[in-house]
N, C-alpha and C positions, 0 to 999 in steps of 0.2 A: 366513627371511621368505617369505611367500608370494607366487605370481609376480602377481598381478595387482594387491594392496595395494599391490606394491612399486613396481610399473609406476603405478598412478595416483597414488602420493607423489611418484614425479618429474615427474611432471603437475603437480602441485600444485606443486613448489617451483619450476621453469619458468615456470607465470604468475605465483607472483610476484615472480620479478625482473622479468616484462615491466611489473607494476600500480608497480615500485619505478620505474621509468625512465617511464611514464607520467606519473606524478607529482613529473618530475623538472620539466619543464616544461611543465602542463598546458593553457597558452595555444596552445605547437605540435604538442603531441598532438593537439589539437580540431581544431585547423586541418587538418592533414593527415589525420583521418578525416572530415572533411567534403568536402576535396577529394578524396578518393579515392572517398566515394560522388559525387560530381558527374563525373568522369570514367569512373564504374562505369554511371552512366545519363544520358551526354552523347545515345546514340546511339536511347534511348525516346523515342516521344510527346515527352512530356510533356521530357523535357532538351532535345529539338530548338526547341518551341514558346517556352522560357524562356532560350535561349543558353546553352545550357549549356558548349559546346564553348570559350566566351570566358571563363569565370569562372577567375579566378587568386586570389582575396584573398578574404576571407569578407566583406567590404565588397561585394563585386562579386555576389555572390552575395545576399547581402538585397537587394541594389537591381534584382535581378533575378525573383525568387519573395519576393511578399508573405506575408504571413501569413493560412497556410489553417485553414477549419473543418473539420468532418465534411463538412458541406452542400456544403463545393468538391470534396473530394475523394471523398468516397464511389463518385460517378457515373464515377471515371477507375479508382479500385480494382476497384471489384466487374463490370467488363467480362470480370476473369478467370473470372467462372461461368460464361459462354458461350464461355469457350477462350482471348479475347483475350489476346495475349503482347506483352512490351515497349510498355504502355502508363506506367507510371511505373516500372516498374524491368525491366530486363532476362528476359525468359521468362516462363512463367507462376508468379503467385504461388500457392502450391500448400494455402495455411492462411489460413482468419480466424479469429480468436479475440474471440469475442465478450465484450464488455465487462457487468461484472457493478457491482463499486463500492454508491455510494452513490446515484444516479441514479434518478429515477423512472420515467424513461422508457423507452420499450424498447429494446434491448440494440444495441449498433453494431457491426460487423463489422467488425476491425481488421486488414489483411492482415499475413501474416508470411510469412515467405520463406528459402530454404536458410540464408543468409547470416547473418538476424536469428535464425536458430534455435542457428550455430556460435557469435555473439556472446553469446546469453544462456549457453551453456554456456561461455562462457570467464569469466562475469560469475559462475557457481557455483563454477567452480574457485577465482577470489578468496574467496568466502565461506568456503570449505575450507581454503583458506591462513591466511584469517583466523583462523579457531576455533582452528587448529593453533597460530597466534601468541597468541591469546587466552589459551589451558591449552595450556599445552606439555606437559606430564605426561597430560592426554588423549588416547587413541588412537581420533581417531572414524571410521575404517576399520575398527576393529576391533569389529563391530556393525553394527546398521541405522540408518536414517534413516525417520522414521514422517514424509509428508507427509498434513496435514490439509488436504487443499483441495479444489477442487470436483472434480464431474464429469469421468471419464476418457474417455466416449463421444464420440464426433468423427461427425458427421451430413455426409452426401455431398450435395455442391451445386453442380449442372453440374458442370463441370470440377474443382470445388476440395472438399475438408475443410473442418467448420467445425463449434465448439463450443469451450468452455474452454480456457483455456490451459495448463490441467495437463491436458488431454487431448493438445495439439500435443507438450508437452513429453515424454509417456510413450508416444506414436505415434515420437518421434525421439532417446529413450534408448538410449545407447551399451550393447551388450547386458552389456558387463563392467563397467555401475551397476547393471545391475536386477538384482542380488542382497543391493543393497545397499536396495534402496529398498521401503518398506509404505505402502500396505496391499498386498495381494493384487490383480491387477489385474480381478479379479470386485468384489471390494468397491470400487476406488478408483472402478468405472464407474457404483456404486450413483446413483442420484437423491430417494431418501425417506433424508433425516439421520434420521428417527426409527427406522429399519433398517439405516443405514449406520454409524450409533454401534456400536449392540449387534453389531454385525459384527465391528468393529475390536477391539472388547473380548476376544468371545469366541475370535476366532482369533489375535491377537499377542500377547495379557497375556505368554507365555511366552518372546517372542522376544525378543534381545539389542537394545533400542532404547538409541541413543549420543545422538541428538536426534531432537527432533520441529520440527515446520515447521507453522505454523497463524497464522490471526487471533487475536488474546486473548480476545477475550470467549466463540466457538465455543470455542479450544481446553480454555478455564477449565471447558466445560459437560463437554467430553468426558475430563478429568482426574478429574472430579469423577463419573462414568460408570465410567471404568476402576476406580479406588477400590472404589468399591458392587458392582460387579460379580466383581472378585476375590474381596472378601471374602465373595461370595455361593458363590463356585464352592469356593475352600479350606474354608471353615466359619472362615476365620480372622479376628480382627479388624484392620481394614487400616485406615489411616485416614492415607497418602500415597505420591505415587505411587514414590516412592524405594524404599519400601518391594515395588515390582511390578519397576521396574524400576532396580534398583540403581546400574546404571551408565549412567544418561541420565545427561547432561554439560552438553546446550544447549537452550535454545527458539530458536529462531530466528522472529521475528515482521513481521506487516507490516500494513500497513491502517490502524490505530490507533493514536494515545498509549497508550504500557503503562505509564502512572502510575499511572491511576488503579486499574490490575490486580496491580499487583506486590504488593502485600501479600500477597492473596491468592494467587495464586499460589506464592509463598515459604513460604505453609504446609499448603497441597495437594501441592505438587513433598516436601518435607519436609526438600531438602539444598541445600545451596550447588552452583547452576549457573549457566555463561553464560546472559544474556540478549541476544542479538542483535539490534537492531533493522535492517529493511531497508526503500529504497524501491523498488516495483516499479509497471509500468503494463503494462495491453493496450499500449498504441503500442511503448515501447521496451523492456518484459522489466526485469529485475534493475540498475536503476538506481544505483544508490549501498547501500552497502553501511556498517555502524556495525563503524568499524575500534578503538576503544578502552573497555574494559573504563568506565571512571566515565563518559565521555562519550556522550550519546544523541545525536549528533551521527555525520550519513553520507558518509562519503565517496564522490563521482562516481567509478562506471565512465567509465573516460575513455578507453579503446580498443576497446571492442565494439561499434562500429557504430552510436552514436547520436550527434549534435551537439546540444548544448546552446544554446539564446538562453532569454535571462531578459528579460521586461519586468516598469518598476516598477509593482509592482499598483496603486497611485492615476492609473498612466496607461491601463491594461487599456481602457478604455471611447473614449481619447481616437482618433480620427481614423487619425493616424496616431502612433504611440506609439514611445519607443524601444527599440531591441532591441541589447541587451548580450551577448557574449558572454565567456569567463572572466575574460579582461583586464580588464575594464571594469566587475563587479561589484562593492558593496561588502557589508562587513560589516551585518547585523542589519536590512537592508533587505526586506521582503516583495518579493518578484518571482514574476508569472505563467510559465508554464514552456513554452515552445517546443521540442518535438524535430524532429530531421530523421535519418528512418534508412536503414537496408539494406532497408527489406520497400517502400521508395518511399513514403514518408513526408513529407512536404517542411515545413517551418517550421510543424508543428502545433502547436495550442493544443491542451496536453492536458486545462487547466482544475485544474489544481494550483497553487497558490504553496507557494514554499520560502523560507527564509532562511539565507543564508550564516553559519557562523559560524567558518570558518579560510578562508583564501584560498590558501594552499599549506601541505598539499595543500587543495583545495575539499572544504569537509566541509557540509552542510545540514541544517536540522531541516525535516521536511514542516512547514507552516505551516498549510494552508487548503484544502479546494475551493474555486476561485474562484466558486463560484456557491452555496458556502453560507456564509454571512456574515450576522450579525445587522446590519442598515444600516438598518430601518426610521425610525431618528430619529435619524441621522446620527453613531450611535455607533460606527462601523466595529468591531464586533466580530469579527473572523476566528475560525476554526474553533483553532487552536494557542491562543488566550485561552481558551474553554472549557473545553480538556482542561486546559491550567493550574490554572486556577481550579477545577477540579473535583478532581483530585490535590491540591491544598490544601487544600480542605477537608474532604476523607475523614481527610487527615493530622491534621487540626486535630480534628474530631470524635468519631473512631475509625470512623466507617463504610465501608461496602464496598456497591459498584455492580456491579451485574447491566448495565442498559444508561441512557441518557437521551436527551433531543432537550429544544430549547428551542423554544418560541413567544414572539413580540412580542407582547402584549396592546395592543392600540389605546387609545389616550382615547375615552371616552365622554361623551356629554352631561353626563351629572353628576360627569362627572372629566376636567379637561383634560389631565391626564397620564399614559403610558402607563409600559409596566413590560414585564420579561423574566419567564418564568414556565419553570421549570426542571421539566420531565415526567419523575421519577426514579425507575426500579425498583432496590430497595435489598435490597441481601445482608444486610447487615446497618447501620441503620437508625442514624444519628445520635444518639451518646450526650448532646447538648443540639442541638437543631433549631435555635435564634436562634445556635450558633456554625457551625453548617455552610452555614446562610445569609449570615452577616457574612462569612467566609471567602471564600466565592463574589463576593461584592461589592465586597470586599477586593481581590480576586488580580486582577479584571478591572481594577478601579480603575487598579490599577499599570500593568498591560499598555498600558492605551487609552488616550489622553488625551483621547479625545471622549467616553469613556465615562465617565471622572472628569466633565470639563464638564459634561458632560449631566446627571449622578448629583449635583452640588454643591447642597446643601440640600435635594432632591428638587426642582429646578426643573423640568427636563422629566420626568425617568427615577425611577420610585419604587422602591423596593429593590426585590428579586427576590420571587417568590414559588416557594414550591417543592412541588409537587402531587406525592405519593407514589402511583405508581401497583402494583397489586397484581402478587405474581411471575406470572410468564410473559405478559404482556405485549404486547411486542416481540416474543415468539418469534410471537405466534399471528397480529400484527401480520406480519410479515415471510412467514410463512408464506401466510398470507391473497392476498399479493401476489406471489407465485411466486418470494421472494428466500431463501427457504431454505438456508444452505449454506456451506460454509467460508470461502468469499472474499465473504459477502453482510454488510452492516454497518448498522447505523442510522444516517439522516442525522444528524447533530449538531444541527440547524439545519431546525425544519418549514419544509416547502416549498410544502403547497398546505393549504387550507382540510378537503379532506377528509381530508388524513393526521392533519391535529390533529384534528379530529372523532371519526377512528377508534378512533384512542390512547385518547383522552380517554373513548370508551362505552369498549374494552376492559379501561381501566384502572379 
């Protein structure tokens, strides 16, 4: 056996007995990595200003730091461009990683720190352990690992780095991964996808990739690239990617529901592979991790350096709202998502809901952007009901989605009631259009009870309307708007008058 495989398999089997004993009691796990970050920056600013030196109990500690925005905390972070040290965490924060998502607005600078960088690499060695427990008869050591994700360039700002987070991550690779890891770090730094594609093609087609790491709907464009491109360069006819790369094993995914993609994919890939689903954020790194092969369900990282508080999303807006942490959540509940980490982080709203669906260990399905949600007429439609509904009816139909976004249709004077209008770029197009629309209205129906309400008889909500917009779309859309890129997504959920506008001429 080789000496460095052999040395990061006992890495591997190491964290996870630590992730097994984590999860042995994940209420005093939490506890004790929250009190360790509070006495880690008892002695900052910001710990001095909140007593931090008094907090014993995780009670004592929310009654002592409220719940921050960007807007509180930005101005105590970003004092590290101009050098400032031990303002909310100990020394200078040396990385921001600017936030990409679904978000229209411009990009927020999230700091990260030695500590949060050790944590998210103990948060990969779980997923490695994972895959290992997934296909045991896989050896994903033995090969590469192709990351599809953004920009590796990192831009110097006063004092500190700052750019992508797969730039901070491959700035602080352990030199005995990066032989394990593609693309090339000339291409990974690339910023034009439409020269960073044809890059990845024409220099790894031939290399041993064991997994790849991407968003679904990018990685679907760039599978479907490699394909065209081999069989360009062999003369041969290729038509999946099993056939390039033999012994890929896993996708590992993040960002999206991969319902509505998995078809596809399964006959692009060409063979039976893991599908890993993950949740990750700029604030806390490699969040929960999808520990069971049928289940799309994630289990918390619950030792890396992040503390967890959930509020219930119907209190999100209230005054002052409750804030739960592990003890105290239940099953199938939406809950907004509060981190507090190592980069000095304190009780963020990072604007996601999740819902619980095992309570030992804690496993989660991403739910929502809290801020994008269909509610115009009090249908509380969350962002997890669309990808539902939408994975329904591809199933029910036989079609296949490129990308979508929904708008609210207002009532008009000569119509008192309003409607959802479903903006859909389609791979392939709905074998009968009145079932892939009944489906939709169907799946949501179940989901929402206020969306049934609302939908009974056509009282308020008149069925869906479904507006087939021509291909490419979304790319030239995203494009247009400087979101181009591995980790860049379309909102689920129109958010201002001009992006429907946009859509709407481009399509």
């Amino acid at each position: 056996m080789k000496l460095i495989p052999w040395i990061i398999r006992g890495v591997v089997n190491r964290r996870w007995r630590q992730v097994e004993r984590a999860r042995a009691n994940p209420a005093a796990t939490q506890r004790e990595e929250l009190l360790r970050m509070v006495r880690r920056a008892a002695g900052t600013e910001w710990g001095r200003s909140h007593g931090y030196g008094g907090i014993r109990e995780v009670a004592d500690y929310q009654a002592a730091v409220p719940i921050q925005t960007y807007e509180d905390l930005a101005p105590h972070w970003h004092r590290s461009f101009d050098g400032d040290r031990d303002v909310t965490w100990p020394g200078l924060i040396p990385y921001f990683s600017l936030t990409s998502g679904t978000t229209l607005g411009a990009s927020k600078a999230m700091p990260v720190t030695k500590e949060a960088i050790l944590g998210n690499r103990r948060s990969g060695l779980t997923l490695m352990a994972n895959l290992a427990r997934l296909d045991p008869h896989a050896d994903f050591l033995d090969g590469q690992i192709l990351y599809f994700g953004g920009c590796t360039n990192l831009a110097k700002k006063g004092a500190c780095w700052q750019g992508d987070a797969s730039g901070i991550n491959a700035k602080e690779m352990p030199r005995m991964a990066q032989k394990y890891r593609l693309p090339d770090f000339d291409i990974a730094g690339m910023t034009d996808w439409e020269q960073k594609v044809p890059a990845i093609c024409e220099r790894h087609w031939q290399n041993r990739v064991k997994s790849v790491v991407g968003l679904p709907s990018w990685t679907l464009v760039f599978f479907h690239e490699l394909v065209k491109h081999v069989g360009s360069v062999t003369g041969k006819t290729i038509s999946t990617v099993a056939e390039v790369w033999p012994d890929l094993g896993a996708f590992v995914h993040f960002g999206m529901d991969f319902a509505p993609y998995r078809t596809q994919f399964e006959e692009i890939v060409g063979k039976d592979i893991l599908y890993v689903d993950t949740y990750s954020s700029s604030e806390g790194g490699l969040n929960a991790i999808q520990d069971q092969r049928d289940d799309p369900a994630m289990a918390l990282e619950l030792d890396c350096g992040v503390f967890f508080e959930f509020i219930p999303l119907e209190e999100r807006e209230d005054a002052d709202p409750t804030r739960l942490s592990l003890d105290q959540v239940e099953l199938d509940v939406p809950y907004s998502v509060l981190l507090t980490t190592v980069s000095g982080i304190w009780a963020y709203e990072v604007g996601d809901a999740v819902r619980f669906t095992s309570l030992n260990p804690p496993r989660v399905v991403f739910a929502s952007r809290t801020d994008h949600q269909l509610n115009v007429f009090g249908e509380h439609v969350i962002e997890e009901h669309l990808e539902r509904a939408m994975a329904a009816a591809c199933a029910a139909s036989g079609a296949e989605i490129g990308n979508y976004c929904v708008a609210s249709i207002l009532p008009t004077g000569g119509e008192p009631r309003g409607r959802h209008e479903w903006l859909v770029e389609f791979k392939r197009e709905p074998g009968d259009p009145d079932v892939f629309r009944e489906s939709l209205d169907t799946e949501l129906a179940k989901a929402s009870e206020d969306y049934r309400a609302h939908r009974a008889k056509d009282y308020q909500l008149l069925p869906p309307k479904i507006t087939k917009l021509r291909e490419g779309t979304f790319y030239t859309w995203l494009k247009e708007t400087g979101k181009v890129g591995g980790q860049r997504k379309v909102p689920r959920v129109v958010r201002t008058p001009e992006m429907e506008a946009r859509i709407r001429e481009l399509g």
